[in-house]
C-alpha positions in Angstrom: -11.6 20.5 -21.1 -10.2 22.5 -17.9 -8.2 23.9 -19.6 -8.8 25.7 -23.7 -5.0 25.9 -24.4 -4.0 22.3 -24.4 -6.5 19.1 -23.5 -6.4 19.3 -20.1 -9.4 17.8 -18.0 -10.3 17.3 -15.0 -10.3 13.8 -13.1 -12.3 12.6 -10.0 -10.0 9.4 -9.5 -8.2 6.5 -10.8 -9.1 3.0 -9.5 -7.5 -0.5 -9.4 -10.1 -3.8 -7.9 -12.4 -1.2 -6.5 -9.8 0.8 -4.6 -8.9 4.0 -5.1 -4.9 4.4 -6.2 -4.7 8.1 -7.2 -6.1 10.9 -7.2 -8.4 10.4 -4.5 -9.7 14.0 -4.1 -9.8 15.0 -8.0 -6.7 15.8 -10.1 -6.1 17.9 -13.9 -4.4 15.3 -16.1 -3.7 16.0 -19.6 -4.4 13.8 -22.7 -1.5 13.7 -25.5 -2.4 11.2 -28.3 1.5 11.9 -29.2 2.3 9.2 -27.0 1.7 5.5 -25.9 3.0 6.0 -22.2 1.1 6.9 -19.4 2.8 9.6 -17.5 2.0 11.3 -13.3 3.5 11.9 -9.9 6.0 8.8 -9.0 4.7 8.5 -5.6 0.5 7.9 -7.2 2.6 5.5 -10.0 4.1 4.0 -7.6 0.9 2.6 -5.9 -0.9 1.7 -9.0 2.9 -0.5 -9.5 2.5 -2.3 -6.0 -1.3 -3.2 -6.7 0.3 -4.7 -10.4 3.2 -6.7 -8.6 5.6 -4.8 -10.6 9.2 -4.9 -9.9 11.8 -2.1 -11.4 14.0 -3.5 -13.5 16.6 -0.9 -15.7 14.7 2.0 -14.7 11.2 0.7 -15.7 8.6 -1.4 -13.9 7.9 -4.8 -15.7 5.5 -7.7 -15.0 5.6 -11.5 -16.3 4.1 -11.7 -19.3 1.5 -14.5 -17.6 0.4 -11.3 -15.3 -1.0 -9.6 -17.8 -4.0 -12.1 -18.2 -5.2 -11.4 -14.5 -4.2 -7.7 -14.2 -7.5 -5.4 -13.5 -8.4 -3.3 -15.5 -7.3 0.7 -14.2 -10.4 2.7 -14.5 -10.0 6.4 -14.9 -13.1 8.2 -13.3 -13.8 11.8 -15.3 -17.4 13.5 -14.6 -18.2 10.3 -12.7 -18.0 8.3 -15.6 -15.7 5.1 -15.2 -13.3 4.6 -18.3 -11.5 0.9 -17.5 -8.4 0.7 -19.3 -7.7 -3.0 -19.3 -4.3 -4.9 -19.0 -3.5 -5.2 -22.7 -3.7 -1.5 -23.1 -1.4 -0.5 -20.1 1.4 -3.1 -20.7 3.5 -3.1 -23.3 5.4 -6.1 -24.3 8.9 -6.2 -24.6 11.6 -9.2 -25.5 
């Protein structure tokens, strides 16, 4: 914890297939367990979106439902330790 008066920590990167997508020189990011969604800066989004194939549709990025099987896994690096988050944890299905 980087900071005592809400859990904020410290990241070293996030990473997609090996490459780094955001990030890239450590970032704070804080962890709310109020929430499903995964919030940060559009523009670092925005990259881990293109490595996904997303499209924005209604104001949200979606992917086929079929995608979700070969999505990587986005690993969170904190204290050098790699914490993958796979597919079916990031996308949530809609109808």
């Amino acid at each position: 914890v980087s900071q005592t008066s809400h859990w904020q920590i410290s990241m070293n990167n996030i990473s997609m297939n090996g490459t780094v997508t955001a990030c890239s020189c450590g970032c704070e990011a804080l962890l709310d367990t109020g929430t499903s969604m995964i919030y940060g800066p559009t523009k670092l989004v925005t990259n881990i979106h293109k490595l996904m194939n997303a499209r924005l549709e209604n104001s949200e990025y979606v992917v086929s439902c079929d995608a979700v099987k070969t999505l990587p896994p986005v690993i969170f690096n904190i204290n050098g330790i790699d914490y993958p988050l796979r597919p079916q944890a990031y996308i949530i299905k809609i109808q």
